[in-house]
C-alpha positions as CSV (number, residue, x, y, z in Angstrom):
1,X,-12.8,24.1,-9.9
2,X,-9.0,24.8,-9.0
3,X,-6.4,24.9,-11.6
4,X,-5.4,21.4,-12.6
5,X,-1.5,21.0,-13.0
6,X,-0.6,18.8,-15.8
7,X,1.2,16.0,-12.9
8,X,-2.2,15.8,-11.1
9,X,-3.2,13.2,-13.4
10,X,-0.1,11.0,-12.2
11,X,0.0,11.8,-8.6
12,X,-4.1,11.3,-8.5
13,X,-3.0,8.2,-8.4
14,X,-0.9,8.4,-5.3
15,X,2.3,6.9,-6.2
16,X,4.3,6.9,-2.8
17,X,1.6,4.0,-1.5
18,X,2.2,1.9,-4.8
19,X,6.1,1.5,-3.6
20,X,5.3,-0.5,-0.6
21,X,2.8,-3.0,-3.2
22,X,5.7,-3.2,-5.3
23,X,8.3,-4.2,-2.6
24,X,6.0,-7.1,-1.6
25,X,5.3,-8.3,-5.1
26,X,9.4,-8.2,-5.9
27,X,9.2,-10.1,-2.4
28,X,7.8,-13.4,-4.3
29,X,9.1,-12.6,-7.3
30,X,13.0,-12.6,-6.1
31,X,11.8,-16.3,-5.2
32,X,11.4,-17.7,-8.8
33,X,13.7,-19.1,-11.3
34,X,12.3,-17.3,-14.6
35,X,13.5,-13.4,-15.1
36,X,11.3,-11.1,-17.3
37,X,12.5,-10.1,-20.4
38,X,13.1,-6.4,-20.4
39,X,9.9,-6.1,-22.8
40,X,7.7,-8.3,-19.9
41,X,9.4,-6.1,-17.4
42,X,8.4,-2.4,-19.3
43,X,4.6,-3.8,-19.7
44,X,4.4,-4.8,-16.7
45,X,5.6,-2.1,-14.7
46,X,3.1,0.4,-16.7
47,X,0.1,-1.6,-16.2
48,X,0.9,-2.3,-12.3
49,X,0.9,1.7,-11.8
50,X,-2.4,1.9,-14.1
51,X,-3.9,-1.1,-12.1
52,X,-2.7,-0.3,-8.8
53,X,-3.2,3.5,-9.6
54,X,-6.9,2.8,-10.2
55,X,-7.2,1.0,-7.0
56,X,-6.7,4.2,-5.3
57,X,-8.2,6.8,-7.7
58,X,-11.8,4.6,-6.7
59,X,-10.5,4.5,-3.3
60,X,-10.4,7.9,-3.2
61,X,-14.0,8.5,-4.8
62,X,-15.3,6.7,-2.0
63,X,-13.8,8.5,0.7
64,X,-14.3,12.0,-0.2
65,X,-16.1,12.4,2.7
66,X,-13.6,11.4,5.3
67,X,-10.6,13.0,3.3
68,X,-12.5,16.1,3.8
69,X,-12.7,15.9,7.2
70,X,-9.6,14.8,7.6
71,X,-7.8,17.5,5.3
72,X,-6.1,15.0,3.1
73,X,-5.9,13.9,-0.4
74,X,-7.0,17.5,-1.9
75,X,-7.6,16.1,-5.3
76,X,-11.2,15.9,-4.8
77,X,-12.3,18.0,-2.1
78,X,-11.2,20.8,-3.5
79,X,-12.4,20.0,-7.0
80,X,-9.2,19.8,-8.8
81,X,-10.9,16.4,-10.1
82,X,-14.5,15.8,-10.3
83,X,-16.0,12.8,-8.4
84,X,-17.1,11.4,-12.1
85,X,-13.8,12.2,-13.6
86,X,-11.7,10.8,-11.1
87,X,-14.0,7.4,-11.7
88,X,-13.7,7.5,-15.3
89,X,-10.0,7.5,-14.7
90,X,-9.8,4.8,-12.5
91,X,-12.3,2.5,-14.7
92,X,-10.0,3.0,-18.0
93,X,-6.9,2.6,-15.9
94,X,-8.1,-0.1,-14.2
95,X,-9.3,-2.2,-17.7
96,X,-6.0,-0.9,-18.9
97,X,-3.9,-2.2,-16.3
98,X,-5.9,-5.9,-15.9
99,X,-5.6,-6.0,-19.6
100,X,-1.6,-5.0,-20.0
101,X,-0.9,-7.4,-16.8
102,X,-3.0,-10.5,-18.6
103,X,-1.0,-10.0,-21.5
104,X,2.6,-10.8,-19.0
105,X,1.0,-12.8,-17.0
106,X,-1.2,-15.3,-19.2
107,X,-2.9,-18.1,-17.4
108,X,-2.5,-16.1,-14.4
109,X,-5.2,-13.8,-15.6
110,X,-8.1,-15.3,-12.7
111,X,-5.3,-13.7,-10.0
112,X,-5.3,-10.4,-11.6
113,X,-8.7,-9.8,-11.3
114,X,-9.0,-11.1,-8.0
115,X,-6.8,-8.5,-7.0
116,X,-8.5,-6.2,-8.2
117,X,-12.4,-7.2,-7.0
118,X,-10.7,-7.4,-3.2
119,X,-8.5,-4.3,-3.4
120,X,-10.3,-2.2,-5.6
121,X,-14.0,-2.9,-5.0
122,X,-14.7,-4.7,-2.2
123,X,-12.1,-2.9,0.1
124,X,-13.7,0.6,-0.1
125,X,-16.2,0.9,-3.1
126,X,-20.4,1.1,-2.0
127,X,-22.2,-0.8,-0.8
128,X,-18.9,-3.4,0.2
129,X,-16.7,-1.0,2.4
130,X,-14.9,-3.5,3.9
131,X,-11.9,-1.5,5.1
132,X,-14.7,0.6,7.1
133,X,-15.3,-2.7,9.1
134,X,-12.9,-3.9,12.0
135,X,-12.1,-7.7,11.0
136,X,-12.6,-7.3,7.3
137,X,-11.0,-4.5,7.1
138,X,-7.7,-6.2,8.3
139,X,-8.9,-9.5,6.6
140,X,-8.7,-7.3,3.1
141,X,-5.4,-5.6,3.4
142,X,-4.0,-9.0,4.1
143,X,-5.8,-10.6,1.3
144,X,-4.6,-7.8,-1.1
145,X,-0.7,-8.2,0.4
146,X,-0.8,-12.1,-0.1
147,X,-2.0,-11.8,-4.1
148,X,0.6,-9.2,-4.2
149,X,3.4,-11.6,-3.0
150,X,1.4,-14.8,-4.6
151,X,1.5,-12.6,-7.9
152,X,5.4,-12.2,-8.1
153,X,5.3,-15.9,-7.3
154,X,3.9,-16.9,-10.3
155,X,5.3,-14.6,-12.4
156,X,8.7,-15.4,-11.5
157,X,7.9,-19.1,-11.7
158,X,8.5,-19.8,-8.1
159,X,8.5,-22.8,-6.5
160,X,5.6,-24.1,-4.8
161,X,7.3,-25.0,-1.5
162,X,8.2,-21.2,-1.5
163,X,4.6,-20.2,-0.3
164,X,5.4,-20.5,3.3
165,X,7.7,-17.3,3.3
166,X,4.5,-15.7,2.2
167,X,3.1,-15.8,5.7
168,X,5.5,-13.5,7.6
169,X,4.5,-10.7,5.2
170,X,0.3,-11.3,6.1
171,X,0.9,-10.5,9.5
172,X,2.9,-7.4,8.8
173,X,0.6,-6.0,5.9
174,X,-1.8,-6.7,8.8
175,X,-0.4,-4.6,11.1
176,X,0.8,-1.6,9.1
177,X,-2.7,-1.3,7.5
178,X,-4.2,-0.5,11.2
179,X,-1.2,1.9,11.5
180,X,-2.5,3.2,8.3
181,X,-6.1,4.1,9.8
182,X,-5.2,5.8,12.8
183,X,-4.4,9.2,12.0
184,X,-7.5,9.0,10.2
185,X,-9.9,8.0,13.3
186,X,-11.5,11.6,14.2
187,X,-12.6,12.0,10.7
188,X,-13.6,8.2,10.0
189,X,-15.8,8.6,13.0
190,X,-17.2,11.5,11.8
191,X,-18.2,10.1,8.4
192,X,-19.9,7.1,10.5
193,X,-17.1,4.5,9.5
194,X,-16.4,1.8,12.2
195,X,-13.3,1.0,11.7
196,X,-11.0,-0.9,14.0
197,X,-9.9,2.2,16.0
198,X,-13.3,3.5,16.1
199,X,-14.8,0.8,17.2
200,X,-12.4,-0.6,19.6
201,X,-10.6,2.5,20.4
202,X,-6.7,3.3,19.4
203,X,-4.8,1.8,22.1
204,X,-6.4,-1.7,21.3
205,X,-5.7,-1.0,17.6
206,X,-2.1,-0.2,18.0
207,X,-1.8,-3.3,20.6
208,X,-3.3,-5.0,17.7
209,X,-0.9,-3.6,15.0
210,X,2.1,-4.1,17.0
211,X,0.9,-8.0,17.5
212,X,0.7,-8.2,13.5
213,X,4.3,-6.8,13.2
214,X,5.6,-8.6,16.3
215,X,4.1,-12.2,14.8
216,X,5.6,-11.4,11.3
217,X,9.2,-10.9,13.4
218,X,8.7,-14.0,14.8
219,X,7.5,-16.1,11.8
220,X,10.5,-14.6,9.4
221,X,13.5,-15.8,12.0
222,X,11.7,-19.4,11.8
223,X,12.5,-19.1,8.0
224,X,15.4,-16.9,8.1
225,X,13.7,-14.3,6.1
226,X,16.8,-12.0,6.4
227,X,14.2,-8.9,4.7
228,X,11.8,-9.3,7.1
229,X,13.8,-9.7,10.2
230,X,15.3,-6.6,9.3
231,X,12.1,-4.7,7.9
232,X,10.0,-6.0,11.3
233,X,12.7,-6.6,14.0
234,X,14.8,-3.0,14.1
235,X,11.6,-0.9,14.0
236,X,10.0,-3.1,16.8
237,X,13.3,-2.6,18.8
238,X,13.6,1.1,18.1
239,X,9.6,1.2,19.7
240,X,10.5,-0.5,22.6
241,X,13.9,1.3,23.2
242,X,12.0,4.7,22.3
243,X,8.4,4.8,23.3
244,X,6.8,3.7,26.5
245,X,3.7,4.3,25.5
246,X,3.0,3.8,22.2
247,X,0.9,6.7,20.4
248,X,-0.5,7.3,16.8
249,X,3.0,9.8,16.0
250,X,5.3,7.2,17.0
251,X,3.1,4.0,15.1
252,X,2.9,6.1,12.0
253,X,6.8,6.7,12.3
254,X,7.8,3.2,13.1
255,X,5.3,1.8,10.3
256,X,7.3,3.9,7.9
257,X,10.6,3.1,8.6
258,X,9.7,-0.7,8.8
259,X,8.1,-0.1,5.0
260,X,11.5,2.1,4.0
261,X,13.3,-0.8,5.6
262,X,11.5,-3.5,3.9
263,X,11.9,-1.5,0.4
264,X,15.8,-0.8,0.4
265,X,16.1,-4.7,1.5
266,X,14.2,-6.2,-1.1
267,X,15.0,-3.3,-3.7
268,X,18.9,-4.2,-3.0
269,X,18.5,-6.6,-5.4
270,X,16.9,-4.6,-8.3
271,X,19.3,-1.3,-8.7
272,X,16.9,-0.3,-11.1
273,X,14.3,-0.2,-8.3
274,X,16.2,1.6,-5.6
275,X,17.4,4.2,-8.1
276,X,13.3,4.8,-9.0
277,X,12.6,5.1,-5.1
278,X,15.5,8.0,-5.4
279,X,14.1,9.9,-8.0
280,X,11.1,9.7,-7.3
281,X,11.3,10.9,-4.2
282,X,13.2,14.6,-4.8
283,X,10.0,14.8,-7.6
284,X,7.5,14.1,-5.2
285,X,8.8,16.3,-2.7
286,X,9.0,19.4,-5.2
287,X,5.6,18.5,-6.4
288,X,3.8,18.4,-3.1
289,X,5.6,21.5,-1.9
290,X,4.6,23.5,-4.9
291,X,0.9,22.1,-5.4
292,X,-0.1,22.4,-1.7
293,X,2.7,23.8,0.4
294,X,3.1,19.9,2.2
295,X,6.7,18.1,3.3
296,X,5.9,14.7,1.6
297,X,6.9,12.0,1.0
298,X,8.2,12.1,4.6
299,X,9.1,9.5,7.4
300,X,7.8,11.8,10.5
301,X,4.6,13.9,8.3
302,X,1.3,12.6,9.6
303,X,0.3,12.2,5.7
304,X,0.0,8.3,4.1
């Protein structure tokens, strides 16, 4: 087994990807009319990352295979973490998060677990694999962005008549998660997943991207969704200004910047949030670069 460094334990659980779930929970949140106490805001914020965290700890069990072939996510393949160990992690952080998250969240304990059953078993845990299938596993990732958003809803006490400004964000979780996949194809393929781009090949899956991100442009100027524009309308301009033909480099750069977009947007109104995304970010990038020699967090890397 490798050495283990004592921050393995925090970046198993992938961090970077838990910003964008954040963004689009603080997205229905910012819509409600009941502020947590800074009590309800500490609790919560641990057990999101223990939740969330456990989502991709199992996620990453499952695909050992695949991140193998595809030389990412070295956790795993190269033994710094068992396959039973990194389970065991992601069950107890998993029971922890559900159970510090019930305890904000109250009656909305039914939504919590939801969450977890779409994004944490049945999008990429045996024998469900959902994310491994071309509709489902686009049907899943928008499932998992709506809770998200429907989550900070109810815990900011939104509105009901609020739940239309959910919609622009379906299509572009849509489209980003196919984004997501591509760099990933060769090895999906060779680990027998049909994905989207396996099965349909990548220029339909990035035509089919684009479409999710072009219809959540479209759908946030009919509700003046000034986030959203922003977050789906300058990357989609840069593209079509930039590329002629879109490829997998230039998808994966665009889908970034429309995620870094979307976060310093919505994060504008939490300081506390955009000052986490800063510090975080030097940490990661030291951590990365000393654990396996890599440039990430980074907009143009060909890393998720």
């Amino acid at each position: 087994m490798s050495h283990r460094h004592p921050l393995d334990w925090f970046f198993l659980l992938r961090p970077t990807l838990l910003f964008p779930v954040c963004t689009v929970f603080l997205a229905g949140y910012r819509l409600g009319t009941s502020p947590l106490l800074f009590w309800e805001w500490a609790v919560f914020s641990l057990s999101a990352i223990a939740m969330g965290g456990a989502v991709y700890v199992l996620n990453e069990v499952s695909d050992i295979e695949s991140d193998s072939a595809n030389n990412k996510l070295h956790y795993l393949p190269r033994g710094i973490f068992s396959v039973t160990t990194a389970r065991n992690y992601g069950i107890v952080l998993g029971v922890l998060g559900i159970a510090g998250l019930t305890l904000i969240a109250k009656l909305n304990t039914i939504w919590i677990a939801l969450g977890f059953i779409i994004t944490g078993v049945l999008y990429n845990v045996r024998p469900f694999r959902w994310k491994d299938r071309p509709t489902a596993g686009i049907l899943v990732a928008v499932a998992g962005g709506g809770l998200t958003f429907w989550a900070g809803m109810l815990l900011g006490k939104a509105p009901m008549h609020h739940i239309p400004e959910m919609i622009p964000y379906l299509f572009a979780f849509g489209g980003v998660s196919v984004f997501t996949q591509l760099l990933d194809t060769d090895g999906d393929r060779k680990s027998g997943k049909i994905t989207l781009a396996v099965r349909y090949g990548i220029p339909i899956a990035i035509k089919i991207g684009w479409s999710g991100i072009a219809l959540a442009l479209v759908l946030a100027i009919a509700i003046n969704d000034l986030a959203m524009i922003l977050s789906a309308g300058i990357p989609l301009l840069f593209g079509l200004l930039k590329y002629r033909n879109y490829n997998i480099e230039s998808c994966g750069l665009i889908a970034r910047f429309a995620i870094l977009l979307l976060s310093l947007t919505i994060g504008s109104q939490y300081p506390v949030y955009l000052l986490t995304i800063f510090v975080y970010y030097f940490i990661a990038r030291w951590y990365y670069r000393l654990r396996f020699d890599l440039q990430y967090p980074s907009l143009t890397g060909n890393s998720w």
